[in-house]
C-alpha positions as CSV (number, residue, x, y, z in Angstrom):
1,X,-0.5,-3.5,41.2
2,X,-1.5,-7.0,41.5
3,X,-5.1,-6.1,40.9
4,X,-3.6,-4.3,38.0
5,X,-2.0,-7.4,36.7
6,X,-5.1,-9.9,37.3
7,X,-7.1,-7.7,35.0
8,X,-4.6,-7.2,32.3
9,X,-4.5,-11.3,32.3
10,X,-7.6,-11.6,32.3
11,X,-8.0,-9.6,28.6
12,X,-8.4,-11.8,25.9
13,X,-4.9,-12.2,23.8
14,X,-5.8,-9.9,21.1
15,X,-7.4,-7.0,22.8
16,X,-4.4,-7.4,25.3
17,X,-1.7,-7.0,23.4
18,X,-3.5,-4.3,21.0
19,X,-3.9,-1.8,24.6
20,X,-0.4,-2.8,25.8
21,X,1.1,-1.7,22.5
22,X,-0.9,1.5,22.1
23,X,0.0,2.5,25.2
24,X,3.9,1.0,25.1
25,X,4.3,3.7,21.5
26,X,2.5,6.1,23.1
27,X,4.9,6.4,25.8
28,X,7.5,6.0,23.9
29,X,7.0,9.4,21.5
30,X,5.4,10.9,24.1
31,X,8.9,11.0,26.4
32,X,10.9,11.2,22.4
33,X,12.5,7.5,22.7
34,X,11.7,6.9,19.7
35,X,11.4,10.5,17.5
36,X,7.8,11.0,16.4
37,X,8.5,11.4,12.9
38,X,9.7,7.6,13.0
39,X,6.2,6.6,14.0
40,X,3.9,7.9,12.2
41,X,2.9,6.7,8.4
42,X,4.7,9.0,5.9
43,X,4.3,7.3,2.1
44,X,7.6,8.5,0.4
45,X,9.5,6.6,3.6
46,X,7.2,3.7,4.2
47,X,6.9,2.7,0.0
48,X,10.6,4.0,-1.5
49,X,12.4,3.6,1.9
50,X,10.8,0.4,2.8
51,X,10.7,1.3,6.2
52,X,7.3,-1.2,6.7
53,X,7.4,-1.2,10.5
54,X,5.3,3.1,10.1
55,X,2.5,0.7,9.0
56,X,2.1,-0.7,12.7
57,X,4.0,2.3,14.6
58,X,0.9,4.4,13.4
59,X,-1.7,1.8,14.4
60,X,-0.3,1.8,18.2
61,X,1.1,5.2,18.4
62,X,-0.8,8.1,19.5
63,X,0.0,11.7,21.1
64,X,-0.8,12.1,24.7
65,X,-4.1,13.5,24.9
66,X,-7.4,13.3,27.0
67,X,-8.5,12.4,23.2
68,X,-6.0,9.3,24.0
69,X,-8.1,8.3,27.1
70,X,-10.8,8.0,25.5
71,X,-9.5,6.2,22.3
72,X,-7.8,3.9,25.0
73,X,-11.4,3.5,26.4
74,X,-13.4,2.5,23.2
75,X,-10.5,0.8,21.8
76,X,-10.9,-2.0,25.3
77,X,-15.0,-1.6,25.2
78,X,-15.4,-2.7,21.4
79,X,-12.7,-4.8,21.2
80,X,-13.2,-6.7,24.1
81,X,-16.7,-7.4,23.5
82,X,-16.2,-8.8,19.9
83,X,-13.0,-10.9,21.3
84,X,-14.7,-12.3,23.9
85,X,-18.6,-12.1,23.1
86,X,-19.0,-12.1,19.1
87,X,-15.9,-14.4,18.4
88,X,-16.1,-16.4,21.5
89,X,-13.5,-19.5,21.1
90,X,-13.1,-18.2,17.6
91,X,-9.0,-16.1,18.2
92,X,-7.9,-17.2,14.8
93,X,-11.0,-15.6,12.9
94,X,-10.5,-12.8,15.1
95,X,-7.3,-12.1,14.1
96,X,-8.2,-12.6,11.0
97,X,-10.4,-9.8,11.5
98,X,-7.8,-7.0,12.5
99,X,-5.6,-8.1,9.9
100,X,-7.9,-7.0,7.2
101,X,-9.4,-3.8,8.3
102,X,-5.7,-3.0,9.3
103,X,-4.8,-3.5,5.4
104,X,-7.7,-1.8,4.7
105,X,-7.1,1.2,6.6
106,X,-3.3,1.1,5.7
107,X,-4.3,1.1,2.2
108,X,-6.3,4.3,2.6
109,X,-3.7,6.1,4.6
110,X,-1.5,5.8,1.7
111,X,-3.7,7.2,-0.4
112,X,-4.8,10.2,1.7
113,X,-2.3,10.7,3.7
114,X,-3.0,10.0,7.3
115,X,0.1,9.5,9.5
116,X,-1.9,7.9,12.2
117,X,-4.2,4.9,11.6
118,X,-5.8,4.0,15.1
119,X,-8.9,6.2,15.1
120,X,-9.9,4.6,11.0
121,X,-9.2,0.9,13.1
122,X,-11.2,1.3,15.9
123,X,-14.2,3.1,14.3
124,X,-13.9,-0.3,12.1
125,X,-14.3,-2.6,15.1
126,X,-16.9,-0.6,16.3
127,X,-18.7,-1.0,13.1
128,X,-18.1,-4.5,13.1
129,X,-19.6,-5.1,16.9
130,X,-22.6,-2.7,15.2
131,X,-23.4,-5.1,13.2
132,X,-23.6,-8.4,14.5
133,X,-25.1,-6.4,17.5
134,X,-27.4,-4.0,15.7
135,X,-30.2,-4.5,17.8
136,X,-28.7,-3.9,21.0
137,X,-29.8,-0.4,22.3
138,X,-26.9,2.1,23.2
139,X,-27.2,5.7,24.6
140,X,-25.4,8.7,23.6
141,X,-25.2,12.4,25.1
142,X,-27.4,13.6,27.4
143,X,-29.8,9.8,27.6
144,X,-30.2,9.6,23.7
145,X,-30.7,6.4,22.8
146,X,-30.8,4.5,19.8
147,X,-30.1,0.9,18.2
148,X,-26.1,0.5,17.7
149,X,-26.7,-0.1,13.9
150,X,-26.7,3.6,13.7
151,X,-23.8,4.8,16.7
152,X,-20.8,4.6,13.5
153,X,-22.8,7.0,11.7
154,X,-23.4,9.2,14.9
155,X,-20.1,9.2,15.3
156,X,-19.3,10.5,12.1
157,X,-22.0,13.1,11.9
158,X,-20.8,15.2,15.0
159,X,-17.5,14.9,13.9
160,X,-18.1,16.6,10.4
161,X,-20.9,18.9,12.4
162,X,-18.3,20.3,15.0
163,X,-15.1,19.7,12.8
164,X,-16.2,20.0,9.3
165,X,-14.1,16.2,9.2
166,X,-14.9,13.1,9.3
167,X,-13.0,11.2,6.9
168,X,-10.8,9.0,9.3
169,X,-14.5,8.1,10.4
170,X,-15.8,7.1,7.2
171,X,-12.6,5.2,6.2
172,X,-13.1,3.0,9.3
173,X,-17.2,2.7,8.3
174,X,-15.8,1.5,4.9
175,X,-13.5,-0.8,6.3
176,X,-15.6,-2.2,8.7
177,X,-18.5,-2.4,6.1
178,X,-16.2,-4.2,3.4
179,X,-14.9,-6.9,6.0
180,X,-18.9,-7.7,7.5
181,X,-19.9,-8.0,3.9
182,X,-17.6,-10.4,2.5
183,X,-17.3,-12.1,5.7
184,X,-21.4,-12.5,6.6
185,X,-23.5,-10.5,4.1
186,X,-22.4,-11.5,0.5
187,X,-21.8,-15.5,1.4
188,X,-25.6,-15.5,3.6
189,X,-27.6,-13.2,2.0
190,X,-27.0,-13.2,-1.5
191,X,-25.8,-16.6,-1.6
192,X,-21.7,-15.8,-3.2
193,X,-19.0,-17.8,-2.3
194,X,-17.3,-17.3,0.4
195,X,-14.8,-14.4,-0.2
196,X,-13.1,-14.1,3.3
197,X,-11.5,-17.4,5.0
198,X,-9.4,-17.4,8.0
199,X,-5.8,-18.9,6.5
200,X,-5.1,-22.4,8.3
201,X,-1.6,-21.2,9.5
202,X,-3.7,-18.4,11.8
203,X,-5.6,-21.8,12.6
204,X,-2.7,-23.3,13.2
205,X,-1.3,-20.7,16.4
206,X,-4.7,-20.1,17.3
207,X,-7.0,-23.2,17.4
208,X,-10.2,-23.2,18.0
209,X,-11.4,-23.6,21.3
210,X,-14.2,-26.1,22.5
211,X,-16.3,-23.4,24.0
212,X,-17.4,-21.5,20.9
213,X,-20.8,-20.1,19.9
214,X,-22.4,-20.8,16.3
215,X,-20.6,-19.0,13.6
216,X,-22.1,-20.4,10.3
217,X,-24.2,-16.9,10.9
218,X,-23.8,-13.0,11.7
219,X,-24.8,-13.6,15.7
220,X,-27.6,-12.4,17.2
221,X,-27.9,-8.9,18.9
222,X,-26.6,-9.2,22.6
223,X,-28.2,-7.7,25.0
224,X,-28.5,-3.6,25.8
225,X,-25.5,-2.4,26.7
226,X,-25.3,1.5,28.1
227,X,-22.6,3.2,29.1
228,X,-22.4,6.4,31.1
229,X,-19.6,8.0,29.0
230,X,-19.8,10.6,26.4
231,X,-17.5,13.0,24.5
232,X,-16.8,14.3,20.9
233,X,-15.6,12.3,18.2
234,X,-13.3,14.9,16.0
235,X,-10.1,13.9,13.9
236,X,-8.2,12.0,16.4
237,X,-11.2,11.4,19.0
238,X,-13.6,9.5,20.5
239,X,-16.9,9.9,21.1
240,X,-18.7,7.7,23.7
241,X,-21.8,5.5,23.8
């Protein structure tokens, strides 16, 4: 347990307390502590009743599954790597980060009707890590392999192949897409204004720390990173690298 411990402390804030939540909620409706129906995002309740917290409940909350596993797993990978790699001595912009393609896929859930929001979030860090790692080489089923620019589209193509759905997919490509555009691509490519600033009072919790990487541009790809896992992606899953 106290090997258990180190490791959780040695998570980066953000990625810590995102696993320790899902997995806190999850516990909680799997064992009925909290009834499920209280959870999950439901828009007559969460816009007329103001009940605001189904907004969050349904980002941490998810029924106990293998498929849970697995989201667990790619939830830590992605995260992780963008916490600690991509947005190194950056927290505040990182934040800043899940924030917005939160409000972006809460947005969408809204409007068609997902009650659960975490596998729309974490296809949208994935995304993200795509991107300012598109050159990094990943491998899929059976030693496939392929540059990571393309693994959110994979992802989405054998889940509308084997479940004719992949629109929680898609939302998270969108979301992910919308932040790494106004974030990198509009403001360094096409020379706008910068659309999406980190607000000062995020600064002001989390300051920067003295050990950061360059961040005036998308980073460069990291290096290959394979991963023995692999399973299907449908609504509600996760399909590995």
């Amino acid at each position: 347990m106290s090997d258990v411990g180190t490791w959780f402390k040695s998570l980066p804030v953000f990625t810590r307390y995102w696993l320790a939540l899902t997995i806190a909620f999850s516990i909680i409706g799997r064992f009925k502590i909290i009834s499920i129906s209280n959870l999950v995002l439901l828009y007559d309740p969460f816009i007329r009743n103001f009940e605001l917290w189904r907004g969050l409940t349904s980002l941490f909350f998810y029924p106990a599954s293998f498929h849970l596993l697995m989201n667990l797993y790619f939830l830590y990978n992605y995260s992780l790597r963008l916490e600690r790699i991509d947005f190194d001595g950056r927290p505040a912009d990182y934040f800043f980060l899940l924030i917005f393609n939160w409000i972006c896929c809460l947005v969408a859930g809204l409007l068609l009707n997902f009650t659960l929001l975490m596998n729309s979030m974490i296809v949208s860090v994935i995304y993200v890590w795509c991107q300012l790692n598109k050159d990094a080489i990943v491998q899929f089923w059976f030693g496939l392999q392929f540059k990571a620019m393309y693994l959110p589209w994979v992802l989405f193509g054998i889940n509308f192949i084997i479940n004719h759905d992949g629109l929680e997919e898609l939302i998270g490509i969108l979301c992910g897409h919308l932040y790494f555009f106004l974030k990198f691509k509009y403001p360094q490519e096409f020379g706008g204004p910068s659309l999406l600033s980190t607000p000062s009072i995020l600064e002001y919790y989390f300051p920067q720390r003295s050990n950061i990487r360059g961040f005036g541009a998308a980073p460069t790809a990291q290096p290959s990173t394979n991963s023995p896992f692999g399973h299907s992606w449908g609504r509600g899953q996760v399909l590995g690298q």
